[in-house]
C-alpha positions in Angstrom: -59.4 25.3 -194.6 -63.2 25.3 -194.2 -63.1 21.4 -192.9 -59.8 22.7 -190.2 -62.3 25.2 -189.0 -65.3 23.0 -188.4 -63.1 20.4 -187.0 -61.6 22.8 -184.3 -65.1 24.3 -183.7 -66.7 21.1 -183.1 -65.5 20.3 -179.6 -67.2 23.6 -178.2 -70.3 22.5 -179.3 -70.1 18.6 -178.7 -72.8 17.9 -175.6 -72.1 14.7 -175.6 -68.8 13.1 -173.5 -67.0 14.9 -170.7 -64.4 18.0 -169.6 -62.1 18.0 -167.1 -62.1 20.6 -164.5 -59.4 22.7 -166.1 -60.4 22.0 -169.5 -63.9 23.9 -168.3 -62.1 26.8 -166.9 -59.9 27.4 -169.6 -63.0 27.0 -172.2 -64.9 29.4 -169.8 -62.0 32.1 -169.5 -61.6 32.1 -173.3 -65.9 32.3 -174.2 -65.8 35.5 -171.4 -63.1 37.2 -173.7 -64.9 36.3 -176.6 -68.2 38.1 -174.9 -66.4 40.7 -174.0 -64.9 41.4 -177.5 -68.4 41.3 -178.7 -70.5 43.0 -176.4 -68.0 46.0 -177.1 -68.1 45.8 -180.5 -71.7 45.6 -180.6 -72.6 48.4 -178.4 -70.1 50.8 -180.1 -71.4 49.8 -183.2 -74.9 50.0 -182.1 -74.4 54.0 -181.6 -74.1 54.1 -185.5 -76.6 51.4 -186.5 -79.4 52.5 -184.4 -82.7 50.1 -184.3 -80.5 47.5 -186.8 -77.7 47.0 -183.5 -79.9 44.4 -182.6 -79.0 42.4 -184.9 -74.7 43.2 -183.6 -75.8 41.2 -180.6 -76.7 37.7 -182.3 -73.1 36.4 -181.9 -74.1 35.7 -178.1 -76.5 33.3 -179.5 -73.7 30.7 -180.1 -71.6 31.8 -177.2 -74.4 30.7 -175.0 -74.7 27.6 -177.0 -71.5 26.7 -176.2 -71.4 27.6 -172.6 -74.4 24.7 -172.2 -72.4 22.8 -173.8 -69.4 23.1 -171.6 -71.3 22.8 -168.8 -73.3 20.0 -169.5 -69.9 17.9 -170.2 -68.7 18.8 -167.2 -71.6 18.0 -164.9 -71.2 14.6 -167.2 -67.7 14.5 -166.0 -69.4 14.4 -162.5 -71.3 11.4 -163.2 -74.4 14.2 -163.2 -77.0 14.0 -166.2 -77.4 17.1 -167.8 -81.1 17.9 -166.5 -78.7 19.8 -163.5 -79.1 22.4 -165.2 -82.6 23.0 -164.4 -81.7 23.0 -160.7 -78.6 25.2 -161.1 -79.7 27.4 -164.0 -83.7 27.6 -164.2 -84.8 27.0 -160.9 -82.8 29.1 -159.0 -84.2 32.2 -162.1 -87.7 30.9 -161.0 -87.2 31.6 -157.5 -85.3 35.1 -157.6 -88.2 35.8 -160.2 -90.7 35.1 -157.4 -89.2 37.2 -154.9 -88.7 39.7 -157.1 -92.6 39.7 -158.1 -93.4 39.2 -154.4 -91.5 42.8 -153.7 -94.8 44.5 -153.1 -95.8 46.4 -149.9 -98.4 43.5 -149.2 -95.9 40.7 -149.7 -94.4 39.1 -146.7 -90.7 39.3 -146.9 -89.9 36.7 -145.3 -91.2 34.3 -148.4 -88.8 37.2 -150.4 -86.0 36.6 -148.5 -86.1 32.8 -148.3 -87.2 32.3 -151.9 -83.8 34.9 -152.8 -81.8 33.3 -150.5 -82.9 29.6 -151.7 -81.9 30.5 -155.6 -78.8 31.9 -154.7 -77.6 28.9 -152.6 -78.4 26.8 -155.6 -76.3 28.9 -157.9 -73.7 28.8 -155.5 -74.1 24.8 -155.2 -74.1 24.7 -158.9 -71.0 26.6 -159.3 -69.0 24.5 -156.9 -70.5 21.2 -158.6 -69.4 22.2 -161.9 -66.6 24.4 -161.2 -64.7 22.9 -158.6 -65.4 19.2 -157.5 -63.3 16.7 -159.0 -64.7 14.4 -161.8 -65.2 10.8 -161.3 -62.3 9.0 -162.4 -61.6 6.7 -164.8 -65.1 5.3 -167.0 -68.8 6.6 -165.5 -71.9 6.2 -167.6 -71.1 9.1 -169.9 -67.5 7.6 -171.0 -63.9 7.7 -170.5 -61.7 10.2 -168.8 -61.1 13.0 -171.3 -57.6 14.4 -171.9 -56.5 17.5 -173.3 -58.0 20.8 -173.2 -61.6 20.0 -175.0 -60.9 17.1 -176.0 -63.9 14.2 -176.6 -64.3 10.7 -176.7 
């Protein structure tokens, strides 16, 4: 039972190999349910548990595990290495940061406007890389076409 478990967990977890387009949807779909389950869990529990609810909210800490995970085997699937995530994920957080630092009165808001503007077309390019351009086909650098829906090679 225990070694069934592990086995079907392991693919969400694997960073290594690729995912097909639909295999990342259908991975993504099912880890939102699974956040949604247990951000409501958490925060009705956390009405009764008080300062300990934090602790309700560690459950994400694998969910977002797995989302890198998924992602990263699908930018592979795109012949992309997995440092694209610092351009889709981090940089694009250090520019909206920026702007929103560079808010004040003396700022000019121009630089806000480009730097928010700049992070937000390189979540939008990131989205489109990973969530809708087609994989390369047949063998690239990071292996063979994967079938099925999380399946790895």
């Amino acid at each position: 039972m225990e070694g069934a478990l592990m086995e079907r967990l392991r693919p969400w977890f694997d960073f290594r190999g690729r995912l097909s387009r639909l295999g990342f949807w259908r991975a993504y779909l099912r880890l939102t349910i699974i956040s949604a389950i247990v951000a409501v869990v958490a925060m009705i529990a956390s009405m009764a548990a008080g300062i300990w609810a934090a602790i309700l909210f560690l459950p994400f800490v694998p969910i977002y595990v797995a989302s890198i995970a998924m992602t990263v085997r699908r930018l592979h699937d795109r012949d992309r290495s997995a440092w694209w995530l610092v351009v889709f994920y981090l940089l694009p957080s250090g520019l909206i940061d920026a702007a929103y630092q560079l808010r004040d009165p003396t700022a000019q808001s121009l630089t806000v406007l480009l730097a928010t503007l700049v992070g937000l077309g390189l979540v939008v390019w990131g989205v489109i890389e990973v969530g809708f351009l087609r994989g390369t086909p047949g063998y690239n650098r990071f292996g063979a076409m994967e079938f099925g829906p999380l399946a790895t090679r």
